[in-house]
C-alpha positions, 0 to 999 in steps of 0.5 A: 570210411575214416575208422578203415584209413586209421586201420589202414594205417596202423596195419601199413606201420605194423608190416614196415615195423615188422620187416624191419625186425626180420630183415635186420635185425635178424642179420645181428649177431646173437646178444652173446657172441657180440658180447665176448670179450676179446682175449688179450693173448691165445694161449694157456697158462700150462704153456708159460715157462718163464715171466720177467717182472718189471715192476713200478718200483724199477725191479726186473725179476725173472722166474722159470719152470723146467717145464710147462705145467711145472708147479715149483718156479724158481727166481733166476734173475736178480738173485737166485732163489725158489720162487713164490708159486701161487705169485707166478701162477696167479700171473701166468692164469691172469696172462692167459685168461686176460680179457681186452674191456674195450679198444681205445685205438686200433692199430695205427703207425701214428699213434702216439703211446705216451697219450696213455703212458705206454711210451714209459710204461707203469710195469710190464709182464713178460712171457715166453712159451714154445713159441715166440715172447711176448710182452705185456705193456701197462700204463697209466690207469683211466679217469675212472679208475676202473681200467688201465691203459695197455698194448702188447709191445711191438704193436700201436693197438691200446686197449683197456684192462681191468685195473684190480690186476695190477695186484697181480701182475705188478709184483716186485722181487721181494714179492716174487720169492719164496718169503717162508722163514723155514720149507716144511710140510706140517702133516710131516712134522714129529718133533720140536725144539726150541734152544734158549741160552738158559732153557731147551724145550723138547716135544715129541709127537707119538700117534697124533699127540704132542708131548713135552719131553725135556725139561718135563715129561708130560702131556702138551695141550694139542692145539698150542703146539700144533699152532705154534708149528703152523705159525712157524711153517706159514711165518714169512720173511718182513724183508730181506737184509743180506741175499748172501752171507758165509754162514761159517764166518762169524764177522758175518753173522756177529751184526744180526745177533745170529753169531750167538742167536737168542733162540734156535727153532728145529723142526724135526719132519721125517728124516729132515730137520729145519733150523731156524737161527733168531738174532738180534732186534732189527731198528725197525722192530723185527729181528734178524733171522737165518734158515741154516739150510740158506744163506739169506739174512732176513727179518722176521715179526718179533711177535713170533720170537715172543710166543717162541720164548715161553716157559715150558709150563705154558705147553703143558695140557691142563685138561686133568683127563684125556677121555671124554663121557662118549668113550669111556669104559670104565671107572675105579674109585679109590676112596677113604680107602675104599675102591669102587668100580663101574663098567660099561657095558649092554643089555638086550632089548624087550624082545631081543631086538636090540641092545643097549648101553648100560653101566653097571657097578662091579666092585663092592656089590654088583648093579645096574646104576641110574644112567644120569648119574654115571653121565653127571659123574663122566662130565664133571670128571672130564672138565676138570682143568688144572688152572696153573702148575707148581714145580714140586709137590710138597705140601700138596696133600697129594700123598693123602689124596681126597680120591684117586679116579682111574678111567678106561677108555677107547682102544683099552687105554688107561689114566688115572688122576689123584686129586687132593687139598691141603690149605684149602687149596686143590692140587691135582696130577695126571698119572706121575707126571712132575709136580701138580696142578692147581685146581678150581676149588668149586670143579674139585667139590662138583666132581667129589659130589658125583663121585659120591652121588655113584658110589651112594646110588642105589642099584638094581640087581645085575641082568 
């Protein structure tokens, strides 16, 4: 009789349990949608033509696109100037994507803002559309740090936002403007001159290579130049010393050195050329710089002015060859007087079912070679590297070379590379580009044994 009560029981508080669960909880809504957060304005971030900055350090910056959607802004307000895109859009996103954490205090004619320090706000943001503006209020930040105390004005309603927009939204002038020294698109660029008081280097860019074509005439080494355009293209302003100077007024430039300047930059991009004026050393360790096509005075890290000051030898490319084993086609040896030839070419398979590559010596006597040896010859050959330069070649050997390697490769393109010693010193020069280059002693012996080991190999008979 008890065992039934206790079953009876547990039956009763199971029914009442279980009804609950259905006519309650049923009545929620689902976890997700009670989860949304609520978005701080209706809108999409297309639709913002213009933001005003009020930022913490007291600076107003008002930026405008001609159009909603626009991607270039511009600075209309304190000063004019083409704005920093990614800074704008990255505020108008963060507008129109802002989610409300939690409300603090509904709207409410008593309430008082300076409790959150909305009454004198840390910055606001400012918007228009097609519609009517808005601004967004900030404050001070929660005990906790993680959020910020905010309201749109107009209103009494506080909420909390996430506190790591600040970054973004809280941008002074500075920040706001195009910071870059000199607007160029890289993928554009086909020359470069740098101007010094006592030297001009010139490069010239032909089918994707970089070549020095005043004060030498020679290969540039790719990865230098290329960089040293890309530094200058994404180099931004430290700060700002002048918004506006005459620009054909010497007493205005004569206090930034930018009179006379110590270095000028051309890049040279289709038809367009962008100058780069470098004046003197700033108090603060940077220097003075002025885009011809602008009339702001700013100030640049000296870093780069250093690497723009270089000597004309330290572009020079000192890979002594431009081909590598996997394109090469050819190789004549000319040695103690003596040529050699090897060609690459294929033969067919067992049963004719395919072909392969084979290399073949052609010249004195004809024969299939050994592949490893050709593949040791075509890798030493390809790593030799010049350590430095001379200017001239006097004394170099070079008129009674230790070997003359011509090498074809590619689309039918053709080097070819003297190498000598003199003083038990390696000199070596690409085509009749000036003065030589100082070769590794052990690269130059390594090379010469697999010329050697090539020439020495013995090879069966031609298919």
């Amino acid at each position: 009789m008890r065992s039934f009560r206790s079953t009876a029981i547990m039956l009763t508080l199971f029914l009442i349990l279980g009804g609950y669960a259905y006519f309650i909880e049923s009545e929620r809504p689902p976890a997700s949608a009670a989860d949304t957060p609520e978005q701080a304005f209706d809108l999409q971030s297309d639709e913002i033509v213009s933001l005003t900055v009020t930022a913490e350090n007291g600076d107003v910056t008002e930026v405008s696109r001609e159009t909603p959607g626009a991607d270039r802004w511009n600075v209309t307000s304190p000063f004019t100037a083409v704005a920093d895109g990614n800074a704008a859009s990255a505020i108008a996103n963060s507008l129109a994507s802002l989610e409300i954490s939690r409300v603090v205090v509904e709207e409410n004619e008593n309430a008082d803002l300076s409790l959150f320090g909305l009454s004198e706000p840390v910055f606001t943001v400012a918007f228009e559309t097609e519609g009517e503006p808005e601004s967004l209020v900030v404050g001070d930040e929660t005990p906790t740090g993680s959020d910020r105390y905010a309201n749109i004005r107009g209103t009494t309603r506080v909420f909390l936002i996430a506190s790591f927009l600040e970054s973004t939204l809280n941008r002074t002038s500075f920040d706001l403007r195009d910071r870059s020294l000199l607007e160029f698109n890289g993928s554009d660029v086909g020359g470069l001159v740098i101007e010094q008081d006592t030297s001009t280097i010139r490069f010239g860019k032909d089918e994707g290579e970089w070549r020095v074509t005043d004060p030498i005439s020679a290969r540039a080494d790719f990865g230098i130049v290329e960089g040293l355009v890309g530094r200058i293209g994404s180099a931004e302003m430290v700060a700002v010393e002048r918004e506006s100077v005459d620009t054909t007024q010497e007493s205005d430039l004569e206090p930034f050195g930018l009179d006379d300047p110590q270095v000028t930059v051309t890049v040279e991009g289709g038809d367009e050329e962008h100058v780069l004026l470098i004046g003197d050393e700033s108090q603060a360790g940077t220097v003075y710089g002025l885009d011809e096509s602008r009339s702001i005075v700013f100030t640049m890290d000296a870093a780069l002015f250093d690497e723009l000051v270089r000597n004309a030898v330290t572009y020079r490319k000192k890979d002594l060859f431009d081909f590598r084993p996997f394109n090469a086609t050819g190789v004549t040896v000319v040695r103690e007087g003596n040529s050699y030839r090897f060609e690459k070419g294929t033969q067919d398979g067992d049963n004719n079912s395919e072909s392969s590559d084979i290399w073949r010596r052609v010249e004195p006597d004809e024969g299939v070679v050994e592949q490893p040896v050709i593949d040791n010859l075509l890798s030493k050959l390809s790593s030799l590297r010049a350590e430095s330069f001379i200017d001239n070649r006097s004394d170099t050997g070079l008129d009674t070379p230790l070997a003359t390697i011509t090498v074809t490769y590619g689309d039918e393109q053709e080097e070819f590379v003297t190498i000598s010693l003199s003083s038990d010193t390696n000199h070596a020069v690409h085509g009749d580009e000036p003065g030589a280059g100082l070769v590794d002693s052990v690269a130059v012996d390594e090379a010469l044994e697999a010329i050697d080991s090539a020439l020495g190999s013995p090879v069966d008979a031609a298919p």
